[in-house]
Each structure stands twice: as C-alpha cells, then as structure tokens.
N, C-alpha and C positions, 0 to 999 in steps of 0.2 A: 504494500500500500504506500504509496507517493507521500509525500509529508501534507503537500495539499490536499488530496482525500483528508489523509488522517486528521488534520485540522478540524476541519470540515464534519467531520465527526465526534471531536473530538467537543466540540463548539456544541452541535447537537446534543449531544450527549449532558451538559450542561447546561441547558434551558430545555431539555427533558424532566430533570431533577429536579430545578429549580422553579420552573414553570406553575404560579400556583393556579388551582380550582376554579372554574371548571374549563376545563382542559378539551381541546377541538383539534383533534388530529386528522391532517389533510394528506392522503393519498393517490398517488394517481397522476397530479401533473409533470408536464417541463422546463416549468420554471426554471432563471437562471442561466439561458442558455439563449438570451436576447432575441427570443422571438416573441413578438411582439403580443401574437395570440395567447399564447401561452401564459405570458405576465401579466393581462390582461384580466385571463380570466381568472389567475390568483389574486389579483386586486380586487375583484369582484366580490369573489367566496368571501376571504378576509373584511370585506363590505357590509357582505351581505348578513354575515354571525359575529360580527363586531363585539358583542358584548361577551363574547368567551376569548381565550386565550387561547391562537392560533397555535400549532404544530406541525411543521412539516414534515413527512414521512418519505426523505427523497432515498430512494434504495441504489442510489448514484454510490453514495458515501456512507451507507450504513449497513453495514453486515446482518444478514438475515438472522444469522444464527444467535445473535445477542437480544431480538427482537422482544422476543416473550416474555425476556427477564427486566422490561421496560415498565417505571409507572404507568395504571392505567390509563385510562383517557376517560372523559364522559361523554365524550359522542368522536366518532371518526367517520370523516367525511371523504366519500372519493370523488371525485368532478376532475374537469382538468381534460378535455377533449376524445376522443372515442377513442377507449377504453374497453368497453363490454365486446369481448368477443374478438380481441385481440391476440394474433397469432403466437405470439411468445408465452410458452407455460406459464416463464416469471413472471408473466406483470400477473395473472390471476394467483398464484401461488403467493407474489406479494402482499397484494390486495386481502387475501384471506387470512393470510397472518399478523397483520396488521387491524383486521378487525378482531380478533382474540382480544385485543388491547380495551375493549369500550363494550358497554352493555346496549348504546346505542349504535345504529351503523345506519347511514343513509347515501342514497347517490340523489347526487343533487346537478341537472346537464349536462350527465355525459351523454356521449353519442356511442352509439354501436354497429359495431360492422358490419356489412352486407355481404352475409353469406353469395351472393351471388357477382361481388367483384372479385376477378381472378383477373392479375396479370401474369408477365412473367417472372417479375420482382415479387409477386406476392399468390400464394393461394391460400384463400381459408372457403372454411361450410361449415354448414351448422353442427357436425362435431368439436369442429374447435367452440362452437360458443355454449355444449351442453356442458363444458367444463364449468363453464362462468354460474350455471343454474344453483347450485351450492348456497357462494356467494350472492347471489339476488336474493334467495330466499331466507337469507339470514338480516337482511335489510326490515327496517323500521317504516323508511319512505323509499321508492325509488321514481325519482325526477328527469325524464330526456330528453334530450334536445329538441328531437323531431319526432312527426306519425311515421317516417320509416324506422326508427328506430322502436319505436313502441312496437310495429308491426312484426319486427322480429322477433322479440320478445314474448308476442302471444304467439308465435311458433314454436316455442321451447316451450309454454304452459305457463308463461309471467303473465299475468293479467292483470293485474293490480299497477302497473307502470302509468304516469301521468306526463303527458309532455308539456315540460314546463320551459322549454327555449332553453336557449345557449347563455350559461350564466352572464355571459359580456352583455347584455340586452338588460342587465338591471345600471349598469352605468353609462344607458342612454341621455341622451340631451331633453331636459323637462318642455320644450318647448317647442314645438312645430317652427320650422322657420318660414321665414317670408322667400316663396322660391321667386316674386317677383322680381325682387331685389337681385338676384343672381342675373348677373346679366353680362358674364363677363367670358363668354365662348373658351372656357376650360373646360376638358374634361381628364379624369382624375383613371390609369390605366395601372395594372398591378397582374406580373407575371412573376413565376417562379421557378423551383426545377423540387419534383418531389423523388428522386432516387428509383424514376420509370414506373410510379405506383400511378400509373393514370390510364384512363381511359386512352386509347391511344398511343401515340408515342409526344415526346417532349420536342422533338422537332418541328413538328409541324405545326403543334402549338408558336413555335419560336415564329415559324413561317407565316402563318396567318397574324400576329399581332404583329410582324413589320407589317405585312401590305394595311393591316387595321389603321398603324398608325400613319401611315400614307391617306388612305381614305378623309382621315379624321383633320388633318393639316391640309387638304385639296378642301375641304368643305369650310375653312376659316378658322378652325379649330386651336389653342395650343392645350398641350399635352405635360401635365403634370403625372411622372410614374411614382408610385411609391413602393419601397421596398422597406419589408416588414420582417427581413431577415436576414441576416448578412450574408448566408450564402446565396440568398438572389440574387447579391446586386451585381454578379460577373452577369451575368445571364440579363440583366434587365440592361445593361451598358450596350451589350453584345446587339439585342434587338434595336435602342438606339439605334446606332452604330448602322447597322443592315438597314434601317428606315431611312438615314439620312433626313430625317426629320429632327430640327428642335426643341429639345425639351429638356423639363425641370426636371431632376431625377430627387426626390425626398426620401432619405434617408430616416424612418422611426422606428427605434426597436424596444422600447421600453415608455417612452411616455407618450400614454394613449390619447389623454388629453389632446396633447400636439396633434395628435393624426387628428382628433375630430375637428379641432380647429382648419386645418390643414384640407383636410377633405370634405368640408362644408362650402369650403368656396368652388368646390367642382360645380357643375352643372347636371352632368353622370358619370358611374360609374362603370368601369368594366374591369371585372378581376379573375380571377383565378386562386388565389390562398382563399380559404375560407372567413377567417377572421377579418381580411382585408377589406372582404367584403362585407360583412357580418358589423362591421364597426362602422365602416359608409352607411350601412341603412339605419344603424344608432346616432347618425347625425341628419337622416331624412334623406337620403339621398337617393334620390332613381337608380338604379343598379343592375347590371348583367351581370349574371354569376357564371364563368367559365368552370362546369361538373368536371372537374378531373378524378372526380372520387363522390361515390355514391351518397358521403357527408354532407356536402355543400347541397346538395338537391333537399337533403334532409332537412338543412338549416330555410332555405328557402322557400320551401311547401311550407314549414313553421309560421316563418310569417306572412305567407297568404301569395309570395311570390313565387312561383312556381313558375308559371310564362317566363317567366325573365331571365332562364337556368338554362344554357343549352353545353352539349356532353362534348367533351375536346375533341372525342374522338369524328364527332359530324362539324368540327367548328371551321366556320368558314367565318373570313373578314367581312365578305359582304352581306352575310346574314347575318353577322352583329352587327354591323353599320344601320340595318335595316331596324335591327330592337332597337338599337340607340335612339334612331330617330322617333319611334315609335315611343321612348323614354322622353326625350326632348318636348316631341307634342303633348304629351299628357304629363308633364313633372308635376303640377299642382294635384291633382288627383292620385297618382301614384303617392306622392310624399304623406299625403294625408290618410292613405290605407297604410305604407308602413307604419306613422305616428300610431294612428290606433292597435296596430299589431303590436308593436314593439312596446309601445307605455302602458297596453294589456298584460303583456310580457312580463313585466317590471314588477305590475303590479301585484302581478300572481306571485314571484320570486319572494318579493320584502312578506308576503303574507303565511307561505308556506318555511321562509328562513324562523319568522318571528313564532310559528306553532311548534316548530320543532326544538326554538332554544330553547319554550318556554316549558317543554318535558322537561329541564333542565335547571330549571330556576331563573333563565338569563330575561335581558330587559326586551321588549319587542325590538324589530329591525324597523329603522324610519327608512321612509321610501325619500 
C-alpha cells in the first residue's frame, strides 16, 4: 500500500472513531477523482441528510477485511451513479459489507444496468444483477433514478422501488428563468470518451459532433464545449480541432455551481456524459441527450424528456441539428416542462431525505 492510500486510510480511519452520532455512511460513489458528476452528486446526498454526520465508505483506500470491525453507523446510504447491477462482484460484495455496519440501509438515485446493453468492452444480464437481489432486499427504502431502472428491478421481483431522479436534481436552480432574455446564439456542446462502453463506437461519435459543430457555426451559432472530466478534454480539443470551428472550450470538474452558471447562458444543449447533461436541464435548459449508454435514456424518460434522447449509435449531425432546432422553436415550453419535472424532483428528494432521517432522530431536510 503506497503511503498515499495508506494516509488516506489512515485519515478515514480517524473520523471513523471519532465521528460522533448519528452516523451516515455513504457507499457507492466516485468521488475524488474530478468528475464533475460524480462530486456533484456527493454534494447532493451530503445536502440532502445534512443533519447526520457524513461517512464515506471509498473501498479505493480501505481494506475490506478490517470492515466489520468498524463502529456502527445509523443509517448507510449507497447513491453515487449506476451501481445496481454492476459487472464487478466487488462493488456488490462491497456494498453488502458495508451494510453489516447500520441497522438502517437505503438506496437513494442510483441507476441500474440494463441487462440488455452489451458491448464489447462490457457484457452483463440479468445474472449478474440476481446477485444485487440480497442487497435490495435488505434495504429500508430503495430510490432510482429512472422507470428503466425501476423496470429492471421488477424483473428480479423488486417491487417496492420508487423513482425518485438522479440525486443532482435536488441542487437545481429554484427559479424558472426568463428564456427570453437569452438571446445570445450560444449553444452549450459536451463530448467524451467512455472506454468503448457505448452504443456504437466512439469515433463516429467524434465524426458526427465535428460536422455538428460545422452545422451549428454555418447557422450563426458560437459554440461553448464543456468538459466535465479531464480525461475528455484530449478528445473535446481533438473534435475542435477536426471542426475548424471557434470555440470556448470550459473546463468544470468540481464546482457545479460554475457549470450552472456557465450553462444557463447557453440557449441549448447537446451532450453526451450524462451528468453534463443532467445539470443543463437543472438550470432549464432545452437539451439533446446523446444515449451512449442505456443510463442517460433512463435519466431523460425521468424527467419527461425522452424525445430529446437519440442513441450514438443512429446519431447523425443532421438529425440533431434538426432537434436542436426543434429545441430552439419551443425553448419557453420545453424549459417550463423541465422546471416542473425537475423542482417535482426536488421536491420529492428533500421529503423522502427528511422521512428517513427522521427514523433516526435527525432534523427535516429544507428544500
């Protein structure tokens, strides 16, 4: 073990101990590793059960084997992006061990895999996710993201699953904005590289968001990218670059704020990472969601946007040009279906955080 793990641990380990009552151990995310989603949606949780004392349970830096011999917790919380039904034994063998620790156990927006995406970088089925059933049924609440993921779920015999959105949807903007006032021919672009786990292949993607951003500067367009990762930004330069077009490239991997500020001033959205997109429609923003992964569809049916989701592997530049415009004509009504989706959203989150802390003795969650 490297001296930085063992710190790392070693730190944990100490605000384990020390950590007084009542205790909220968090499981599951990837926090830490400047993706923007990711820290996002742990600023969320940490938001959203405010009045317990956080714990994270990163199995990065903490040896399983010393687990059990950890103070309890009073509630352990797993959320932190899809999760249920994930290929790797360890994340559910962590996940499970780690509830040993609490007499309470809840999943609060995670997403789950779709037995039926296979690439060649990934295959799962619903074997890998009867492993997760254990786990589910030892849960108090269980909260997800999307109806596909709920739907999965009553395929293994979960029934009791609630789709309560993507936890980043409780630190939306309280306020519908004035899309008249936008009027500044920006539109707000976000690509990535997900390690070939996509619908498709990653090149063509690459292919179609130059000519996109061709498209998008012949129509008067300028082009702000953001990148919500850092191993994006080779790959978001690179299409630059092949477009010979213009543009802002924004750099956010940790303060979300910024992005929402950032991506308010867009006019639409076209993305690809999920969150990327997921945080645009937390600031009202007309949005095309580029499905590289069965998720993003997930999150998008959630809030009522489904039209607006087309799959890499059919994605053509000028069939999103076509939604765009299609986003551009109707921005006032689009924005006003997501406010009500999303500040529904919200509203359900603060109300289901606040029943569950208060098993607990904690003070409600203010919305």
């Amino acid at each position: 073990m490297g001296f930085k793990k063992t710190f790392k641990t070693f730190r944990f380990l100490k605000q384990t101990l020390f950590t007084k009552t009542p205790r909220i151990g968090y499981v599951g995310g990837y926090q830490g590793h400047k993706n923007l989603g990711d820290e996002t949606l742990y600023a969320a949780l940490r938001q959203l059960f405010s009045s317990g004392n956080f714990i994270d349970y990163n199995k990065k830096f903490l040896p399983q084997s010393i687990v059990r011999h950890l103070p309890k917790c009073d509630l352990m919380l797993m959320a932190g992006g899809t999760i249920v039904g994930g290929q790797k034994a360890s994340s559910y063998q962590w996940v499970q061990t780690c509830f040993t620790l609490a007499p309470h156990r809840i999943i609060f927006g995670s997403g789950v895999v779709s037995p039926d995406f296979a690439t060649d970088a990934l295959k799962t089925s619903l074997d890998v996710h009867r492993q997760w059933v254990d786990v589910l049924r030892q849960c108090d609440y269980i909260g997800v993201r999307g109806p596909l993921s709920k739907a999965v779920l009553m395929d293994l015999g979960i029934n009791n699953a609630e789709v309560i959105g993507d936890p980043v949807l409780s630190i939306s903007r309280n306020k519908m904005p004035d899309t008249c006032s936008i009027n500044n021919n920006l539109i707000g672009f976000n690509v990535g590289q997900a390690g070939g786990n996509v619908w498709g292949n990653e090149e063509h993607i690459y292919e179609q968001f130059v000519k996109l951003a061709q498209i998008a500067d012949k129509a008067g367009f300028r082009i702000r990218w953001f990148v919500v990762w850092p191993k994006d930004l080779a790959v978001t330069e690179q299409v630059v670059h092949n477009s010979g077009v213009p543009a802002d490239i924004c750099e956010i991997y940790n303060d979300y704020e910024k992005y929402l500020d950032m991506v308010s001033q867009t006019n639409v959205f076209v993305g690809m990472k999920l969150h990327a997109v997921a945080l645009a429609t937390c600031a009202y923003v007309p949005s095309l969601m580029l499905e590289y992964n069965p998720k993003c569809r997930d999150y998008m049916d959630s809030v009522g946007q489904g039209e607006f989701t087309l799959r890499t592997d059919k994605f053509t530049a000028q069939q999103a040009w076509e939604t765009v415009e299609k986003l551009l004509a109707n921005r006032s009504s689009v924005a006003k279906s997501l406010f009500e989706a999303v500040s529904g959203f919200r509203k359900l989150q603060v109300l289901r955080a606040s029943q569950l802390s208060a098993k607990l003795g904690l003070k409600p969650t203010k919305d």
